[in-house]
N, CA, C and O atoms as CSV, one atom per row, in Angstrom:
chain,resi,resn,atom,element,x,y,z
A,1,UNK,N,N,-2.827,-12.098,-18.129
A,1,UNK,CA,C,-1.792,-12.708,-17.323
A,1,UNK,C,C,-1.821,-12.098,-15.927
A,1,UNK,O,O,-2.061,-10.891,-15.974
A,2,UNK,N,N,-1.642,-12.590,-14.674
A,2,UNK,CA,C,-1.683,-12.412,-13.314
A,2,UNK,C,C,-0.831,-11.330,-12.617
A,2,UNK,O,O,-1.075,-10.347,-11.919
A,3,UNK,N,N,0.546,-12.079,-13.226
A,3,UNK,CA,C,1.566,-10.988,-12.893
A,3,UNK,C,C,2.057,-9.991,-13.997
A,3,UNK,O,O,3.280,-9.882,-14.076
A,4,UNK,N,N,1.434,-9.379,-14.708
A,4,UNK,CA,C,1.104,-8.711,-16.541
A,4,UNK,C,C,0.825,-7.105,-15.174
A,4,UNK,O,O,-0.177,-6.981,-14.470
A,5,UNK,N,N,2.229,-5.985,-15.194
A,5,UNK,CA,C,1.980,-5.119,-14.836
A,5,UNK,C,C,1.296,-4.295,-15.805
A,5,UNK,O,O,1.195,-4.631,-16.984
A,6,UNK,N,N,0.898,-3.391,-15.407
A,6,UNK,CA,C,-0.313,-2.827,-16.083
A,6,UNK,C,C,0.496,-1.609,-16.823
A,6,UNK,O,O,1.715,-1.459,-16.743
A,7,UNK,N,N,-0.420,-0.746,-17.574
A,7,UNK,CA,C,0.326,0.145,-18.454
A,7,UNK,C,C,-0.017,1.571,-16.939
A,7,UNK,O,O,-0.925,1.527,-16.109
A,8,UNK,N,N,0.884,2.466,-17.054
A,8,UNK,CA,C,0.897,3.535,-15.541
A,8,UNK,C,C,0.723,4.918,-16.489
A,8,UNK,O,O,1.189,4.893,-17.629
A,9,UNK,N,N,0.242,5.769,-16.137
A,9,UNK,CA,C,-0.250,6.949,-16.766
A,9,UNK,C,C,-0.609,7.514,-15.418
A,9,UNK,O,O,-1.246,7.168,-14.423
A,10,UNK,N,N,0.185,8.683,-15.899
A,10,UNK,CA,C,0.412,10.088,-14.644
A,10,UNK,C,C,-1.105,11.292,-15.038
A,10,UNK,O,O,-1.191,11.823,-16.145
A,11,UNK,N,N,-1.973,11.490,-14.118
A,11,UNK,CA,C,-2.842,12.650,-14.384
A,11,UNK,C,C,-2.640,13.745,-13.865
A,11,UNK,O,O,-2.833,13.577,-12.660
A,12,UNK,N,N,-2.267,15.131,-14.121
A,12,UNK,CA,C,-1.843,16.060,-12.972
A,12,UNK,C,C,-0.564,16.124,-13.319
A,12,UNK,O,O,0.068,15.238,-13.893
A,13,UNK,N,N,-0.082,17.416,-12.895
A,13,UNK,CA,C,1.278,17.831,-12.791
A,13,UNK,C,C,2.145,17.144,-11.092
A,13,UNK,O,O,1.836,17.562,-9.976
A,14,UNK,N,N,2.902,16.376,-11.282
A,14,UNK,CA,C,3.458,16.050,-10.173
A,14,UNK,C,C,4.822,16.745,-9.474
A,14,UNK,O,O,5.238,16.956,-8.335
A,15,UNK,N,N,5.227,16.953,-10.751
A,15,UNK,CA,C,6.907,17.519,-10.704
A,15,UNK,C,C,6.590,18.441,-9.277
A,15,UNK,O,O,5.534,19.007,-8.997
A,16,UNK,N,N,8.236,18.384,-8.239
A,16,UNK,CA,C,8.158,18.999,-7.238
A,16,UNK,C,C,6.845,18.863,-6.135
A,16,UNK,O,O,6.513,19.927,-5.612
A,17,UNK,N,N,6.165,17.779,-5.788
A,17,UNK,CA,C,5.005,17.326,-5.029
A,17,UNK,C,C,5.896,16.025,-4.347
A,17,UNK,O,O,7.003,15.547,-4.594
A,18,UNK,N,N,4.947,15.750,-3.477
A,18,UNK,CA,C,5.309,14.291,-2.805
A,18,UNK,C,C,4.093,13.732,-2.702
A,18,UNK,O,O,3.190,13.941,-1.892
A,19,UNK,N,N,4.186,12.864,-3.780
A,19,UNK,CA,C,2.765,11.703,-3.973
A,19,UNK,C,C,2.479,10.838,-3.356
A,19,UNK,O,O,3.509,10.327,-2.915
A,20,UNK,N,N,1.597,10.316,-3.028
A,20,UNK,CA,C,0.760,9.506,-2.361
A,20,UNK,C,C,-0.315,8.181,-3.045
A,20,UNK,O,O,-1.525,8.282,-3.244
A,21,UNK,N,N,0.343,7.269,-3.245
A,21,UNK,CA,C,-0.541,6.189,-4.383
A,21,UNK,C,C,-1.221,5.295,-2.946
A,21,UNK,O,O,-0.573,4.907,-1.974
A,22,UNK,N,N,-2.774,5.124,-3.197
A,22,UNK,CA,C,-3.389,4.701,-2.367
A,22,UNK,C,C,-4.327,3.753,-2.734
A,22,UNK,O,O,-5.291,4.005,-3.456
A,23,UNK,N,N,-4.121,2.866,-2.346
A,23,UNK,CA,C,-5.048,1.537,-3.206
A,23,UNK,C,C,-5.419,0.400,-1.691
A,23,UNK,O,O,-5.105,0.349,-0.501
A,24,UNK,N,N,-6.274,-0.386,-2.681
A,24,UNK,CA,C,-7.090,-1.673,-1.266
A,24,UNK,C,C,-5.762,-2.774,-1.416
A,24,UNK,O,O,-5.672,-3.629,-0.535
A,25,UNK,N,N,-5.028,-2.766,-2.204
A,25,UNK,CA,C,-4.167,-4.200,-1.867
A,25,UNK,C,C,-2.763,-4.174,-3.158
A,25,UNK,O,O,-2.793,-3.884,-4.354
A,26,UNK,N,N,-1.634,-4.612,-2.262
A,26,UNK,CA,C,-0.622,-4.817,-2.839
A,26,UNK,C,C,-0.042,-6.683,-2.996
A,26,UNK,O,O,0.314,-7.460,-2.111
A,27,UNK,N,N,-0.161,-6.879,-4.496
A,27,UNK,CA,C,-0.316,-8.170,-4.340
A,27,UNK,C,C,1.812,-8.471,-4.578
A,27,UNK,O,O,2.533,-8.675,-3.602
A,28,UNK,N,N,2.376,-8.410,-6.106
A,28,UNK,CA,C,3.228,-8.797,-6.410
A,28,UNK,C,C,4.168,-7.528,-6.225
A,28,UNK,O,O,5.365,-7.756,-6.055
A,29,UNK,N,N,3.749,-6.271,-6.243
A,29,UNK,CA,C,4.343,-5.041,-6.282
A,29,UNK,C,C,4.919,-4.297,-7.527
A,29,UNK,O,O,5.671,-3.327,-7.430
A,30,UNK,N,N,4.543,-4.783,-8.583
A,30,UNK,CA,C,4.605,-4.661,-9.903
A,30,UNK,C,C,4.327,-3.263,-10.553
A,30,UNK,O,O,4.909,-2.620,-11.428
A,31,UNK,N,N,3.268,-3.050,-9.826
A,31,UNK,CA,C,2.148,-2.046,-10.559
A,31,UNK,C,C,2.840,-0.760,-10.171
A,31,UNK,O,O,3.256,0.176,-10.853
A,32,UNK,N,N,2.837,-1.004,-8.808
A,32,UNK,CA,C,3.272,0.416,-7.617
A,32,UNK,C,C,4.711,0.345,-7.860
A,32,UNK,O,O,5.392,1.248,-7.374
A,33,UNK,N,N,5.209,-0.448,-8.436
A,33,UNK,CA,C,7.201,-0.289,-8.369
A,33,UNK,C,C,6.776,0.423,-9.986
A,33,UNK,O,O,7.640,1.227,-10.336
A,34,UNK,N,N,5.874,0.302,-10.779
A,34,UNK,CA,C,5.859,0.999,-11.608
A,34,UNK,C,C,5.861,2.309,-12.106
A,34,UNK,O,O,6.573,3.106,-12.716
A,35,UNK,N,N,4.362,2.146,-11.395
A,35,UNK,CA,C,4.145,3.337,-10.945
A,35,UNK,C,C,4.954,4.595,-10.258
A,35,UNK,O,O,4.910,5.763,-10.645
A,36,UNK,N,N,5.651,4.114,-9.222
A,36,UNK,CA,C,6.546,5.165,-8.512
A,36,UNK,C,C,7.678,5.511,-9.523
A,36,UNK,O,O,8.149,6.649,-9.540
A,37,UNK,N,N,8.051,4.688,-10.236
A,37,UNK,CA,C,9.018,4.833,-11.460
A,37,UNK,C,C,9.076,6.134,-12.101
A,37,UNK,O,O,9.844,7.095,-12.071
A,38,UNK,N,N,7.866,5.791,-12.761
A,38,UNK,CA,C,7.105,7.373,-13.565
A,38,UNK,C,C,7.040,8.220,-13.359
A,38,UNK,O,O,7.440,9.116,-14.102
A,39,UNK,N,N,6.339,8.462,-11.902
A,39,UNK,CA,C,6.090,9.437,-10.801
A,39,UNK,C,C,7.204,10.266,-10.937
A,39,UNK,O,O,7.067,11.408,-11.376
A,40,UNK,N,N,8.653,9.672,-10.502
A,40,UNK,CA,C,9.426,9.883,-10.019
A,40,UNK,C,C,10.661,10.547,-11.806
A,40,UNK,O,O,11.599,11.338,-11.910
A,41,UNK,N,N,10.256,10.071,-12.346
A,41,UNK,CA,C,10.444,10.384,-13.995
A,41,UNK,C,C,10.100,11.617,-14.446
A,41,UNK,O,O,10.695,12.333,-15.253
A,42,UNK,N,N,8.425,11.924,-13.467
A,42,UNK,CA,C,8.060,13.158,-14.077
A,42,UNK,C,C,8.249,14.326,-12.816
A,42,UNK,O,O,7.664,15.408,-12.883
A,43,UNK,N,N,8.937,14.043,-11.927
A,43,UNK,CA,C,9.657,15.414,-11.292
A,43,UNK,C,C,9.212,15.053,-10.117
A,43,UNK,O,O,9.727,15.637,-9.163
A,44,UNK,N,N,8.373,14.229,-9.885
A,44,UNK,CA,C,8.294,14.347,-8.106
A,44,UNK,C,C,8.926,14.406,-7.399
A,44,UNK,O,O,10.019,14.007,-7.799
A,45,UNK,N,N,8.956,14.903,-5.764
A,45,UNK,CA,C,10.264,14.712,-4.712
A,45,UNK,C,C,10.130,13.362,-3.966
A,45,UNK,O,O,11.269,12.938,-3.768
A,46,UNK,N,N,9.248,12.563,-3.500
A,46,UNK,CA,C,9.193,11.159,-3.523
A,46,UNK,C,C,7.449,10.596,-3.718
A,46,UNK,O,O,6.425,11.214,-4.013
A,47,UNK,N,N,7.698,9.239,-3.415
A,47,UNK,CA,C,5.959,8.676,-3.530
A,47,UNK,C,C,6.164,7.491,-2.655
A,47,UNK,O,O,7.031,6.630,-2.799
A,48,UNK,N,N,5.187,7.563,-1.659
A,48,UNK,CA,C,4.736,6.919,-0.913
A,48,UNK,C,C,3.398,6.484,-1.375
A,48,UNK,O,O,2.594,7.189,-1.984
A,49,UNK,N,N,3.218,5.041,-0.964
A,49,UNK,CA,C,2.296,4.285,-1.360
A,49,UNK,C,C,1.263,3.781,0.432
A,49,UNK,O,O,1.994,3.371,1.334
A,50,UNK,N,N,0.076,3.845,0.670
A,50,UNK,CA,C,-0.605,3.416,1.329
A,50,UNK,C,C,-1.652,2.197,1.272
A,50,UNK,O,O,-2.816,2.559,1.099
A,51,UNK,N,N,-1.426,0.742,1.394
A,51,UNK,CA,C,-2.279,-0.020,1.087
A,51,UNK,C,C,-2.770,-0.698,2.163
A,51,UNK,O,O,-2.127,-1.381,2.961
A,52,UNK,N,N,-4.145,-0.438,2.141
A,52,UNK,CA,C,-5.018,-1.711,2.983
A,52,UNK,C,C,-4.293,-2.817,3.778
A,52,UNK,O,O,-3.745,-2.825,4.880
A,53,UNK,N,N,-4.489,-3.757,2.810
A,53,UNK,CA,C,-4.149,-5.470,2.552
A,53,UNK,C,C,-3.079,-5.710,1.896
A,53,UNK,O,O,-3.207,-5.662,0.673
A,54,UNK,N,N,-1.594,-6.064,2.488
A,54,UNK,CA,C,-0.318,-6.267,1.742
A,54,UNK,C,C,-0.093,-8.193,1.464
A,54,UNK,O,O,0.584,-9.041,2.046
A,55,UNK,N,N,-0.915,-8.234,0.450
A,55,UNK,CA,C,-0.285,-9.897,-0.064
A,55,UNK,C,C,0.894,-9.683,0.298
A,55,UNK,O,O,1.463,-10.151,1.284
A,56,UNK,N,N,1.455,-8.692,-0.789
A,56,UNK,CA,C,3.133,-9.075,-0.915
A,56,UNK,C,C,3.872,-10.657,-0.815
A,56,UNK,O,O,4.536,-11.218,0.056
A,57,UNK,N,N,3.249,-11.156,-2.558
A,57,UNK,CA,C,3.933,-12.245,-3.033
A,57,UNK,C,C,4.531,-12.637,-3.685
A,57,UNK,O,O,5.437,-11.807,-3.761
A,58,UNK,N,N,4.854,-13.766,-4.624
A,58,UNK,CA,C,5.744,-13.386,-5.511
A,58,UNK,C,C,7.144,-13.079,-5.576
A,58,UNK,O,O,7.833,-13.606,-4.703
A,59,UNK,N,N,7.761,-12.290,-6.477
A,59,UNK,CA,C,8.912,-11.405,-6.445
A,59,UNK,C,C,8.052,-10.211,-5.826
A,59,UNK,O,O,7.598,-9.600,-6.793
A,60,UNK,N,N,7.680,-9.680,-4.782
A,60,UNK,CA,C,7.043,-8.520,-4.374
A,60,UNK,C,C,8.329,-7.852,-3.856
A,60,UNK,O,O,8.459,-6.629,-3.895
A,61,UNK,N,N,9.365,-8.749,-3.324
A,61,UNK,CA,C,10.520,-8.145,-1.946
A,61,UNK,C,C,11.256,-7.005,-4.017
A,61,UNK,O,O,11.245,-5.830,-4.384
A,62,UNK,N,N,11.640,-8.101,-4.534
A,62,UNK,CA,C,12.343,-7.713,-5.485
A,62,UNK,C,C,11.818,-6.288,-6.352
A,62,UNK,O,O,12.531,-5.337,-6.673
A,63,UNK,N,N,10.080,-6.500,-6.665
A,63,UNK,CA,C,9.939,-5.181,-6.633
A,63,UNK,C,C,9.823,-4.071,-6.115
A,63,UNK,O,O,9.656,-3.051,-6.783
A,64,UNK,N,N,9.888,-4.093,-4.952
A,64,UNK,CA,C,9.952,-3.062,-4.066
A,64,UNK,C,C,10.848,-2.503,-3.879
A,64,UNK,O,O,10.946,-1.286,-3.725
A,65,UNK,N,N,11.830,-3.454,-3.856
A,65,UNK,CA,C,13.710,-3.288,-3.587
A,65,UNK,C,C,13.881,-2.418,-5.091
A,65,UNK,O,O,13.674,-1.207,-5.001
A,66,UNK,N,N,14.149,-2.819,-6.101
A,66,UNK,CA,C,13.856,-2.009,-7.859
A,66,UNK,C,C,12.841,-0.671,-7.732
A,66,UNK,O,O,12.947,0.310,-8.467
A,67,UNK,N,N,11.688,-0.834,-6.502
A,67,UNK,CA,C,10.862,0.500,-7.160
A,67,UNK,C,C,11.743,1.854,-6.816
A,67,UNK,O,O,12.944,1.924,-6.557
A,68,UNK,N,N,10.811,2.851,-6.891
A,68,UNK,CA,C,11.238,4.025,-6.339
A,68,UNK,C,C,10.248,4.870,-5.405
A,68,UNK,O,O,10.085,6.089,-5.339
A,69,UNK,N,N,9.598,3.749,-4.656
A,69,UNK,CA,C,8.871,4.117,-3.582
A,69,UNK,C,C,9.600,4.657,-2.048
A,69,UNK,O,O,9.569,3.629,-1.371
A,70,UNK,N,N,10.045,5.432,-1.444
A,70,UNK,CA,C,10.584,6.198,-0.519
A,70,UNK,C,C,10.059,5.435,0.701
A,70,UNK,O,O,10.934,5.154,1.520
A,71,UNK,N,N,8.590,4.972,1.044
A,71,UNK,CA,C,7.818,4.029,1.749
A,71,UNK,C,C,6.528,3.347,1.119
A,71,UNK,O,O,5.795,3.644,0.176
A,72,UNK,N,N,6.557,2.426,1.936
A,72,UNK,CA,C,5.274,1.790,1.965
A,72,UNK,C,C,4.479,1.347,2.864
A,72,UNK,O,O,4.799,0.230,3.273
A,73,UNK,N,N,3.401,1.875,3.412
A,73,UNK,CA,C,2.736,2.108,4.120
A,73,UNK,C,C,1.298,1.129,4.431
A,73,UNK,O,O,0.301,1.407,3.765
A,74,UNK,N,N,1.206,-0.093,5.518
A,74,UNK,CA,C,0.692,-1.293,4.936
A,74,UNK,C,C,-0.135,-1.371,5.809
A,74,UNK,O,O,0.355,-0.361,6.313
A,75,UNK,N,N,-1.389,-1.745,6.861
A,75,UNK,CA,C,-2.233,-2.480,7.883
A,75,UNK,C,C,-1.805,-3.844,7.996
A,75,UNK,O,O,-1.181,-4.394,7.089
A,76,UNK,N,N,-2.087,-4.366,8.977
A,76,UNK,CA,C,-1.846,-5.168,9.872
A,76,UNK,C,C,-2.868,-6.331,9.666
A,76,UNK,O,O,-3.069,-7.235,10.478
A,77,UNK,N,N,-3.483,-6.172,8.461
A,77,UNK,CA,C,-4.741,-7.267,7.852
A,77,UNK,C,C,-4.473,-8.203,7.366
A,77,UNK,O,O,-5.212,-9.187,7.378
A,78,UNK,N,N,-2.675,-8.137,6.469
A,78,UNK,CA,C,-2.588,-9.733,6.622
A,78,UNK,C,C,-1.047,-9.534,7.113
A,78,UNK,O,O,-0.564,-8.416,6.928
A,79,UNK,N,N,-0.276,-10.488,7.697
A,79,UNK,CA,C,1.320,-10.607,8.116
A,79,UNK,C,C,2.121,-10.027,7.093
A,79,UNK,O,O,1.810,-10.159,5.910
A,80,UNK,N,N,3.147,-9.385,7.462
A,80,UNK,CA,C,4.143,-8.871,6.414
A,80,UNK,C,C,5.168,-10.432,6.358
A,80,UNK,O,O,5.183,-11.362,7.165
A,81,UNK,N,N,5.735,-10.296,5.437
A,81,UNK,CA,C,7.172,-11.400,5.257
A,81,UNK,C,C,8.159,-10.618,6.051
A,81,UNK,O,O,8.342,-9.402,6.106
A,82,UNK,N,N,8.726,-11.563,6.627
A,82,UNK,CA,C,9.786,-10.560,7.105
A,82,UNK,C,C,10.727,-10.308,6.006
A,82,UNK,O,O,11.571,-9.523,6.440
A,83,UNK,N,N,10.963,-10.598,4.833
A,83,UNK,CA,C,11.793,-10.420,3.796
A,83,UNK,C,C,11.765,-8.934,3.588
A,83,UNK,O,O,12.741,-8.185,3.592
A,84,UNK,N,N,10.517,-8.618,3.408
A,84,UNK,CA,C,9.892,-7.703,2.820
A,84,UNK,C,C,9.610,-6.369,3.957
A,84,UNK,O,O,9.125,-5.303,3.577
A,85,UNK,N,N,9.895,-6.563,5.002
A,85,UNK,CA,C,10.324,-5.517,6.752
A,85,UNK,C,C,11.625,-5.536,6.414
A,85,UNK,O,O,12.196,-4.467,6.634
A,86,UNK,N,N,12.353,-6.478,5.908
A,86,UNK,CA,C,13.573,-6.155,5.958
A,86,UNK,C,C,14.328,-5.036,4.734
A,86,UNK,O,O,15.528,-4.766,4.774
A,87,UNK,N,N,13.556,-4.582,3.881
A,87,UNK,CA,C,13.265,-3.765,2.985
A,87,UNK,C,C,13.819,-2.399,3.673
A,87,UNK,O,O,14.711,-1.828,3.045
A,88,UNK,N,N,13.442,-1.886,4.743
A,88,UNK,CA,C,13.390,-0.965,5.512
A,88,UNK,C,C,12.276,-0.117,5.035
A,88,UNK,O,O,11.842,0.650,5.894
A,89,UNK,N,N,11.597,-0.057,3.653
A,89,UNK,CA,C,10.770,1.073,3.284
A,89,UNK,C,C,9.591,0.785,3.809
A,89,UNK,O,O,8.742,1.600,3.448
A,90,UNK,N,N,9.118,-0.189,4.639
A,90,UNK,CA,C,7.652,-0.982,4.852
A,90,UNK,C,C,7.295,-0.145,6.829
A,90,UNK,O,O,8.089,-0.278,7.760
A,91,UNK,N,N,6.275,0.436,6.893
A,91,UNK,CA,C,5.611,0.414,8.139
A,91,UNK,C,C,4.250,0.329,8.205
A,91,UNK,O,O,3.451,0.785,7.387
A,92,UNK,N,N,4.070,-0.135,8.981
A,92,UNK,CA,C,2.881,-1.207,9.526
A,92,UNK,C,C,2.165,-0.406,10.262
A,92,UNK,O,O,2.795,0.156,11.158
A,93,UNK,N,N,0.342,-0.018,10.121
A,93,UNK,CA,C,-0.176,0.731,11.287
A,93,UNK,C,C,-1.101,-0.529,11.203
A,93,UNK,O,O,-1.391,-1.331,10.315
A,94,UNK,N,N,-1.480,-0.328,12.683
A,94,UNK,CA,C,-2.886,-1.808,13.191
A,94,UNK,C,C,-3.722,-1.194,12.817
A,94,UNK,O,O,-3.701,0.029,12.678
A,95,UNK,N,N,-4.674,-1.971,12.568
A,95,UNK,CA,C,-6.103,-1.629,12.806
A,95,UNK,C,C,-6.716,-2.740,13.435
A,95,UNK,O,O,-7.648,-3.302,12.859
A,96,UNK,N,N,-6.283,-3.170,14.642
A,96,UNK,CA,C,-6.617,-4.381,15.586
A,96,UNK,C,C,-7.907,-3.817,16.543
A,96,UNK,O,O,-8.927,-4.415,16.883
A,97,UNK,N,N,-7.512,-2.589,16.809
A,97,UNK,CA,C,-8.680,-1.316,17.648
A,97,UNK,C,C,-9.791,-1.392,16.801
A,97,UNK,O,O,-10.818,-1.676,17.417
A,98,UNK,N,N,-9.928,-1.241,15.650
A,98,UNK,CA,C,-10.993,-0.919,14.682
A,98,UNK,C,C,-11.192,-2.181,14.683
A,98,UNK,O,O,-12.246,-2.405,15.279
A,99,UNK,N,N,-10.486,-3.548,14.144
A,99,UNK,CA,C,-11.607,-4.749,14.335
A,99,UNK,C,C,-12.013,-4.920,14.817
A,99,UNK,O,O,-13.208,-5.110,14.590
A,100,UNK,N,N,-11.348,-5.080,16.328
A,100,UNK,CA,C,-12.074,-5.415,17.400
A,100,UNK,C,C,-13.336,-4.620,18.061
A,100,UNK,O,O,-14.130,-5.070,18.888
A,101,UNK,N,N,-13.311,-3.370,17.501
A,101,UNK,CA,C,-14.141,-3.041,17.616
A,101,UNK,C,C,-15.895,-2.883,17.229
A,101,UNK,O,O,-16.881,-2.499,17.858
A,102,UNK,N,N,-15.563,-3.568,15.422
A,102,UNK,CA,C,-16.339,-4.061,14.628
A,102,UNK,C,C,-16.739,-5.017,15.445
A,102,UNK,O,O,-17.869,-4.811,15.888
A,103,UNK,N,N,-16.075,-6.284,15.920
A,103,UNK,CA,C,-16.106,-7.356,16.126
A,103,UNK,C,C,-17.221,-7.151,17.594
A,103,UNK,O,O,-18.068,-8.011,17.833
A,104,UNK,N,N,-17.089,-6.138,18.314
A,104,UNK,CA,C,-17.911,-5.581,19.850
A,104,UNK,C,C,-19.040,-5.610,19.262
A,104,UNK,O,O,-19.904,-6.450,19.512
A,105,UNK,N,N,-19.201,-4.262,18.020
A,105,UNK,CA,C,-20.670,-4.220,17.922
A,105,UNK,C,C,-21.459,-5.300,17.724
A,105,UNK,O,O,-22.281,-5.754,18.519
A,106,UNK,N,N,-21.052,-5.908,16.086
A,106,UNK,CA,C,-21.755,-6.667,15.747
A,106,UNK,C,C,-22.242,-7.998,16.572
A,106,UNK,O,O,-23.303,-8.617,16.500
A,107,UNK,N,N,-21.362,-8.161,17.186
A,107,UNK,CA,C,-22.028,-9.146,18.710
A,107,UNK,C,C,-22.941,-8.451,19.709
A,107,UNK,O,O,-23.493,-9.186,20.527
A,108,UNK,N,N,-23.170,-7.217,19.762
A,108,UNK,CA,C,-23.904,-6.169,20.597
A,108,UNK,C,C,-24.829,-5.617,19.399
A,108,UNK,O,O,-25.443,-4.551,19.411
A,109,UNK,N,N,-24.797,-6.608,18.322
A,109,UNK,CA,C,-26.215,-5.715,17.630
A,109,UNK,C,C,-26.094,-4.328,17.639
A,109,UNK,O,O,-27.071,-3.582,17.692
A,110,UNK,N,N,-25.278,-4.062,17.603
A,110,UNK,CA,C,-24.620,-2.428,17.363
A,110,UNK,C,C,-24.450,-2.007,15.746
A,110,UNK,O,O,-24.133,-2.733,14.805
A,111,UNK,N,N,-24.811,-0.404,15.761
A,111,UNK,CA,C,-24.197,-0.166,14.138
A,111,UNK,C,C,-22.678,-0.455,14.119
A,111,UNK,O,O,-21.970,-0.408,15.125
A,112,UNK,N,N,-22.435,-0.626,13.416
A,112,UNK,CA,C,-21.129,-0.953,12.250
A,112,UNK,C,C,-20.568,0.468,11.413
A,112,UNK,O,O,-19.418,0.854,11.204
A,113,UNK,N,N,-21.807,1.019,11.060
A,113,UNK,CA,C,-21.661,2.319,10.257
A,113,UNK,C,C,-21.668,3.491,11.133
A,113,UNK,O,O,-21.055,4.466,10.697
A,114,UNK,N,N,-22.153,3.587,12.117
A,114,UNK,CA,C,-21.730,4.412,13.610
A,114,UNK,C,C,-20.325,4.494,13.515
A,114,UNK,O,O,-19.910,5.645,13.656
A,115,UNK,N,N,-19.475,3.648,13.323
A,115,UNK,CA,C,-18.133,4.019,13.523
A,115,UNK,C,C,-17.209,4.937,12.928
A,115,UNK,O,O,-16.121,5.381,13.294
A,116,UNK,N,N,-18.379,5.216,11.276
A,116,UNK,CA,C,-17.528,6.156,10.744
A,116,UNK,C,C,-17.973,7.740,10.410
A,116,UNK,O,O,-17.709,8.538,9.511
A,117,UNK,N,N,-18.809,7.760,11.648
A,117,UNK,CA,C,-19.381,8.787,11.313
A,117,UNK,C,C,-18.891,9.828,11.979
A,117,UNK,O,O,-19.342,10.956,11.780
């Protein structure tokens, strides 16, 4: 099933830490409202989440609003909802510099992999 959150299992002692869940994409917010749940179950002081690519669809506003994520931390790769800014836990860093900069080389026959070196 699509929206079938997944089963969440903690590795590591968290209690008293401030976690950091870091993944390529937040689709419905299911997983990570889960996730921070647990986290936060097994003693942490908060959890912040960092993703790539924020679908954020669905009930995503609703899980986020229910999780126990402190922030969420998103790129600028696809539009936020404003539903979901209105959250207050959501900030946005660009990476408009870095495309566009992709976007220089590869028209200049330039490395691509130069950039992260």
């Amino acid at each position: 099933k699509a929206n079938e959150v997944k089963t969440v299992q903690v590795i590591g002692n968290v209690e008293g830490k401030d976690v950091i869940i870091i993944d390529d994409l937040i689709d419905t917010g299911g997983t990570i409202s889960k996730a921070s749940q647990v986290i936060m179950e097994k003693g942490a002081n908060s959890v912040r989440a960092l993703i790539t690519h924020p679908v954020l669809s669905g009930n995503a506003e609703e899980n986020l609003e229910d999780s126990a994520l402190n922030e969420l931390v998103v790129t600028d790769s696809i539009p936020v909802p404003p539903a979901i800014m209105d959250t207050g836990r959501v900030r946005i860093i660009t990476i408009a510099e870095l495309l566009g900069e992709a976007v220089r080389r590869v028209s200049n026959e330039e490395s691509i992999s130069a950039m992260f070196r």
